[in-house]
N, C-alpha and C positions, 0 to 999 in steps of 0.2 A: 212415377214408378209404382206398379203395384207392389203390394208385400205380399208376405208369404201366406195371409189367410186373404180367403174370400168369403163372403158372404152375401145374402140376399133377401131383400127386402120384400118379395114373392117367391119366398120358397117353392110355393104348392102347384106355381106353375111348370118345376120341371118336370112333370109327368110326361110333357111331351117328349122331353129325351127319350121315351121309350120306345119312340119312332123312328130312331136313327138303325139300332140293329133289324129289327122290318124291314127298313130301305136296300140295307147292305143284303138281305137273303135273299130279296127281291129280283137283286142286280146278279148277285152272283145266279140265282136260276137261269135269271134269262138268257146269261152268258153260258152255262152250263147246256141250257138249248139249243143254241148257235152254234156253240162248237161241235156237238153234236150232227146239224144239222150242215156243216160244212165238209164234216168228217165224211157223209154217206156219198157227198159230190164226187164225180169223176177226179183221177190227178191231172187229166188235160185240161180242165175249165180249171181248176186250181190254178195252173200254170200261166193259162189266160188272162186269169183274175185275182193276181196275186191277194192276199189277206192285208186287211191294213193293218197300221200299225195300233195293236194294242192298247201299248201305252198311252197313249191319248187319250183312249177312251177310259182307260181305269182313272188317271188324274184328273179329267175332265168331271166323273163321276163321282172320286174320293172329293173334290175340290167344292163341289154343290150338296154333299153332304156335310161336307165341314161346315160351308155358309149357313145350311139352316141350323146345326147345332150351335151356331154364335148367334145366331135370330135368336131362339130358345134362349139359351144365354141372357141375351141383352133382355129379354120379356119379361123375365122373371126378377128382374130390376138388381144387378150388383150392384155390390159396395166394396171397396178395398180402402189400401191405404195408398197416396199420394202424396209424393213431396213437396213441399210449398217453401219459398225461403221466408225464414224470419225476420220478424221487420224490425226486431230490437232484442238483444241477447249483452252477457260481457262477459267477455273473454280475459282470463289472468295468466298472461304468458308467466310462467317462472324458468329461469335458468341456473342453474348449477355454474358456479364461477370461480369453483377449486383448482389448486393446480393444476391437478391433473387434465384440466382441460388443454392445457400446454403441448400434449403429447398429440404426435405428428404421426400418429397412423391416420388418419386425417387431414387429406391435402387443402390450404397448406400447414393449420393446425386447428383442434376439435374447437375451438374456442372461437377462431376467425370464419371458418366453416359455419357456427352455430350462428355465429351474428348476422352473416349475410343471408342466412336462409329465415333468420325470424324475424327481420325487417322486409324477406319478400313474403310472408307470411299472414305477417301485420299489414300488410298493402291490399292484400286480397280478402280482408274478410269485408263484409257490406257495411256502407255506408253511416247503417242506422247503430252498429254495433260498437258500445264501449269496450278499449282496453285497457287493463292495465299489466304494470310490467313489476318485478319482483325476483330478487338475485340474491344466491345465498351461497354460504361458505359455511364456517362456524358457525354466523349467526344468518342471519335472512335479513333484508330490507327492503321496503315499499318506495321503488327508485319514479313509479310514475303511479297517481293513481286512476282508478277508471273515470278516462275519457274517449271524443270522438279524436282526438287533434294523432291523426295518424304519425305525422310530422316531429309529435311529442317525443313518442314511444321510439321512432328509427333512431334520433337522434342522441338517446340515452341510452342503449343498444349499444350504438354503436364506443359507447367510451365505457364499458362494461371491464373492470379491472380484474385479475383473476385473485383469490387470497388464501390461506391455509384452511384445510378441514371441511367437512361436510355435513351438512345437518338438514337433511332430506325433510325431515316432519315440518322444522321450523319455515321452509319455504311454505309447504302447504297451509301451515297458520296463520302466515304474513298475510296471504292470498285470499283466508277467508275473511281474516280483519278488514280488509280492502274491500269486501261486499259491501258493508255499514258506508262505504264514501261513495257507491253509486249514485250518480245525478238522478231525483226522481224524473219520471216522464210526464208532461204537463196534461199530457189526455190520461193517462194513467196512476195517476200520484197511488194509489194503493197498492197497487200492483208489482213486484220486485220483479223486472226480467229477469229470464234463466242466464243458469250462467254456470262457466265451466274452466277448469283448470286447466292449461298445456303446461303441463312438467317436462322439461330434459335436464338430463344427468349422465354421468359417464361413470359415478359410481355409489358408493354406497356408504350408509348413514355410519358415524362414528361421532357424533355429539348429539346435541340437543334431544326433545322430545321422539318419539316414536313415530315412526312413518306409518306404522300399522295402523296405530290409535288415529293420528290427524288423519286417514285416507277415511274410518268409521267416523268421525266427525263432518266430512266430507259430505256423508252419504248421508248421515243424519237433515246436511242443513241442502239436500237435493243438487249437490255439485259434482258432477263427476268428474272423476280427472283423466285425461290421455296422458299416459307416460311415454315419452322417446329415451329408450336403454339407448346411448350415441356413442359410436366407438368400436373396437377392437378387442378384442382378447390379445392381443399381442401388444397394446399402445403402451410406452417408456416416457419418463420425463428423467430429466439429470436434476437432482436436486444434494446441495451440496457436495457437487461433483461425485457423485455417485448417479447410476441409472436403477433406475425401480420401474417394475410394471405397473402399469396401473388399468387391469385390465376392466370389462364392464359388467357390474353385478345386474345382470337382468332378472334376475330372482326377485330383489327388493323391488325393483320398480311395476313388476306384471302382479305383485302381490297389491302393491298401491291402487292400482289398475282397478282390480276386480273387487276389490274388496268396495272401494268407492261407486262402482257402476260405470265405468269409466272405461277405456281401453288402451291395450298397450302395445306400442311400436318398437319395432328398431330400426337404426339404421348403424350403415358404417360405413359410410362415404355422403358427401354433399350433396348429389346428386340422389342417393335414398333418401336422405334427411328434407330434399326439396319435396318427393312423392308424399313422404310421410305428413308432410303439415298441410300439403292440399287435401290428401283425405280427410284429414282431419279439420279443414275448411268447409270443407263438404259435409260433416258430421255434425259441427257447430251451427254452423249456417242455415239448414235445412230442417223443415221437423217433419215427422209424418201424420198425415190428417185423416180418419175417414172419413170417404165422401162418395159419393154415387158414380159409378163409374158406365155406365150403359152406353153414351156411345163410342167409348171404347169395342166393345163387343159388335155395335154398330157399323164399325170399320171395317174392323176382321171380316165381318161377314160381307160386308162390299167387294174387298177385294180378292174375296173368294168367291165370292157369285162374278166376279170378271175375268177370271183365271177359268171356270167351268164355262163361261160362254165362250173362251174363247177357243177352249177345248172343241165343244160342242160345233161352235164354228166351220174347226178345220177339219173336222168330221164330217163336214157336210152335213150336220144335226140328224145321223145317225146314230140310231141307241138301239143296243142287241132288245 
């Protein structure tokens, strides 16, 4: 995938772009003659000999100009960016395991929902990538720490218990603590793979440390975090037989988000929250590299020089 900048490693050869509007006044003249010279014909030979179609010939034309401006292109040697997957990263799933995950505006509740979508989560990043796993309430705890054993991570997921209060920061603490236990890599022992936070939550901090300050610590130690805000504005738990809302503060978690370098999701059903973690598979998994992209431009221009012959073809290789 390219990115948003291009550049080129022979600038000085796109002079010849300046060849393409020449071409185009060229075409338009001689077209501007033609018609001309059709105009002065009888309407009887007209009618004998009806006009072709057009369109052909302008696409046929627009199409073989396109092709040499990706010639040019490619000549002048680009460079972009390209996505490559990485062949070793670790990933620190954290989840929020407060009651309020309880509540059932999420079928069949935010809690059971969260489980099943972060063990298929956990299943999809690459092979080479460590997880580790981390659940917080009042306080946070280091429930798996990073490894490859996929198997690990689902199976302590899934007995994930919910308990009182919220302490947003402290999950993120837990998480960086958890860095220090990465397995070194035997070709790389110096080297720390990168690595990154998935936070979900359904709501917002009321104990421990500051979410603000761990997200700048975050960023400090090159970790960014994805937040998933998960839930309702409407979502209710009954707690001592009473019902309370407990709706989702997405303010704290897009703050977490960007302040880290990180980005931030929402979802509010199983089925966003499945979209939300393959992006974010996609985001983890992949980096972007510059690298020389020419026969990219090489293509283009192929199958625009086969769309203008083909043009040119049904023309009968007629050109005004």
């Amino acid at each position: 995938m390219i990115g948003l900048e291009l550049g080129f490693m022979r600038p000085e050869r796109l002079w010849a772009l300046w060849a393409l509007p020449l071409l185009i006044l060229v075409y338009l003249g001689l077209t501007w003659r033609k018609r001309a010279r059709v105009n002065r014909q009888s309407s009887a030979l007209s009618v004998l000999f009806p006009k072709r179609q057009a369109w052909k010939r302008h696409i046929a034309v627009l199409a073989a100009i396109a092709s040499l401006a990706s010639l040019i292109l490619a000549w002048a040697t680009p460079n972009g960016f390209v996505q490559v997957p990485r062949e070793r990263a670790t990933v620190l799933v954290v989840i929020d395991v407060s009651r309020s995950m309880a509540a059932t505006d999420v079928k069949p509740n935010r809690m059971e929902a969260a489980q099943q979508a972060a063990k298929e989560f956990v299943n999809t990043l690459p092979a080479g990538f460590n997880v580790a796993l981390v659940s917080f309430a009042a306080s946070a705890t280091l429930l798996v720490p990073p490894t490859s054993d996929r198997g690990a991570v689902t199976a302590v997921i899934d007995k994930l218990s919910l308990a009182p209060s919220t302490a947003i920061g402290e999950g993120v603490y837990t998480a960086l603590d958890a860095l220090a236990l990465i397995p070194p890599d035997p070709d790389h022992p110096d080297e720390p793979p990168p690595a990154a936070i998935v936070l979900l939550s359904d709501g917002e901090s009321n104990t421990g440390r500051k979410s603000a300050k761990a997200a700048e610590d975050a960023k400090a130690q090159g970790v960014p975090i994805f937040t998933i805000a998960y839930g309702t504005q409407e979502g209710t738990i009954v707690q001592d037989g009473q019902v309370s809302r407990v709706p989702v503060n997405k303010a704290e978690l897009r703050n977490i988000a960007q302040i880290s370098g990180g980005k931030p999701y929402e979802a509010e059903s199983l089925s966003e929250l499945r979209e939300v973690y393959a992006n974010i598979s996609r985001s983890v998994g992949y980096q972007q590299v510059e690298d020389e992209i020419t026969e990219r431009f090489v293509g283009y221009a192929v199958v625009l020089g086969v769309i203008a012959a083909l043009g040119a073809i049904s023309l009968g290789a007629r050109w005004p």
